[in-house]
Residue, then its C-alpha position, 0 to 999 in steps of 0.5 A: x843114332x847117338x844124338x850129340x850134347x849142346x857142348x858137342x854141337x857148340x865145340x863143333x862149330x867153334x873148331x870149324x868157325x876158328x880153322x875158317x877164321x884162322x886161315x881168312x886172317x892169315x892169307x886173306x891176301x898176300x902177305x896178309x901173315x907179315x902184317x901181322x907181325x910188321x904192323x907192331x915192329x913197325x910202330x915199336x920201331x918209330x917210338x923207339x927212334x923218337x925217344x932215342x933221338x930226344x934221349x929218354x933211356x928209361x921211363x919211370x924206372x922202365x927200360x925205354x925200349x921194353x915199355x913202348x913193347x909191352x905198352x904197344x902189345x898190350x894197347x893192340x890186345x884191345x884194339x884188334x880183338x875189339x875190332x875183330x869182334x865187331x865185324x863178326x857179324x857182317x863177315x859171316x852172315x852166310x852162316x848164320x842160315x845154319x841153326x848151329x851157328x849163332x853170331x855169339x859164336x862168330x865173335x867169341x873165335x874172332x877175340x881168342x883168335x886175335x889174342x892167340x895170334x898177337x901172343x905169337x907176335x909177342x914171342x918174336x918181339x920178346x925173343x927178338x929183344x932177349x938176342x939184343x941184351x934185353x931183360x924180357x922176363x915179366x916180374x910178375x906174371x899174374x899180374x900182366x896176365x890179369x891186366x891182359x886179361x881184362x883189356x881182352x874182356x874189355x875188347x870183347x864187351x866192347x865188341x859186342x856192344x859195337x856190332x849191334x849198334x853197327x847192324x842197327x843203326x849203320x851211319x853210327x859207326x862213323x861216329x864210332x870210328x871218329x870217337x875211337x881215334x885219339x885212343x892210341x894217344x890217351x891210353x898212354x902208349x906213346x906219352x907216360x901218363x905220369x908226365x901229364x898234368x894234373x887234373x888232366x891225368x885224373x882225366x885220362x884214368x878214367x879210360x879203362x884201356x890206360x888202366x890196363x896198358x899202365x896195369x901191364x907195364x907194372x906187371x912186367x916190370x919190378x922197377x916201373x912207378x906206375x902212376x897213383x890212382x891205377x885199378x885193375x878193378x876199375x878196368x873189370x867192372x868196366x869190361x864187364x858192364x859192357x860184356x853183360x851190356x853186349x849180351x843183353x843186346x844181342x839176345x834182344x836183337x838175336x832174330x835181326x843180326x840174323x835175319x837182317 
């Protein structure tokens, strides 16, 4: 009887993990798919209606409307694979009494399946824009894809490092959810980062997810003066501290995420 190889086994388990995960996101309940897709229309929407109304046209050589979509979905790659991946863990303890599947497993179908699905919301957002005059290629594909890229892997990273933390000490995910808040509003997604004040905008480039909302807004547009001070480098080394961080704990604490 031919024995499988440890990639078999672990392409196995990633299929079967992403179709169980896939259809719990889609139909966990009703309209559950709709979400999905409304949730961002829904904030696109609001934006647009507050700077149409205090008539801004465009921000910083940007098509006002194109920049709140491409700041708003680049925003909603970290916030939703990071969210995902940290409650991998809790979602699936049942599994894990099979030796196949380890936690890591869990999380790393939970980012690409998030990813995967806020990239069909993309192409109905964008679609829906080019039927309304909109210009939706990108500039510069690469360059967005990098800055997509590396909030993905920051939301990973970060994932990670939230999960353990969460098994290990539960009451701190309060804490986390409460540091978490002003995200949306100090990554730049509803107020340009040009706009703020020195030495607050110095401040605020500090957060890895600004560097990877402005980082994509100049990707996608030839005309977008993004602020000074932007690194997609600064948005890697970030990511990737917290990538390593997250895998140093869960090997530390493999047997509790699984046992506990």
């Amino acid at each position: 009887m031919a024995t499988r190889s440890p990639w078999q086994v672990m392409w196995s388990v990633w299929s079967a993990l992403f179709l169980r995960e896939a259809l719990a996101r889609l139909f966990s309940s009703r309209g559950a798919w709709a979400w999905l897709l409304l949730e961002p229309i829904f904030h696109i929407a609001y934006l647009v209606i507050i700077f149409t109304v205090i008539r801004i046209h465009s921000v910083s050589g940007f098509d006002t409307g194109l920049w709140i979509v491409v700041g708003l979905l680049a925003y909603f790659t970290f916030e939703r694979a990071s969210g995902q991946t940290a409650n991998a863990i809790n979602a699936n303890k049942s599994l894990f009494s099979y030796r196949q599947v380890q936690p890591i497993d869990t999380m790393f179908v939970r980012a690409f399946l998030e990813v995967l699905l806020l990239s069909v919301v993309a192409i109905v957002i964008f679609s829906t824009a080019a039927m309304l005059g909109h210009d939706v290629l990108p500039h510069d594909p690469f360059e967005l894809f990098v800055a997509i890229f590396g909030l993905w892997l920051l939301a990973l990273g970060w994932g990670l490092v939230r999960a353990v933390l969460h098994d290990l000490v539960p009451e701190l995910e309060i804490v986390l959810n409460f540091v978490m808040k002003p995200m949306y509003i100090i990554s730049g997604v509803m107020v340009p980062l040009a706009s703020i004040p020195l030495p607050y905008r110095d401040w605020l480039l500090y957060n890895p997810v600004a560097q990877g909302v402005e980082a994509a807004r100049a990707g996608f547009s030839a005309t977008y003066h993004p602020v000074s001070g932007l690194s997609v480098s600064y948005l890697f080394a970030f990511a990737l501290v917290l990538f390593f961080m997250g895998l140093l704990l869960m090997r530390r604490f493999a047997v509790r995420l699984v046992t506990a």
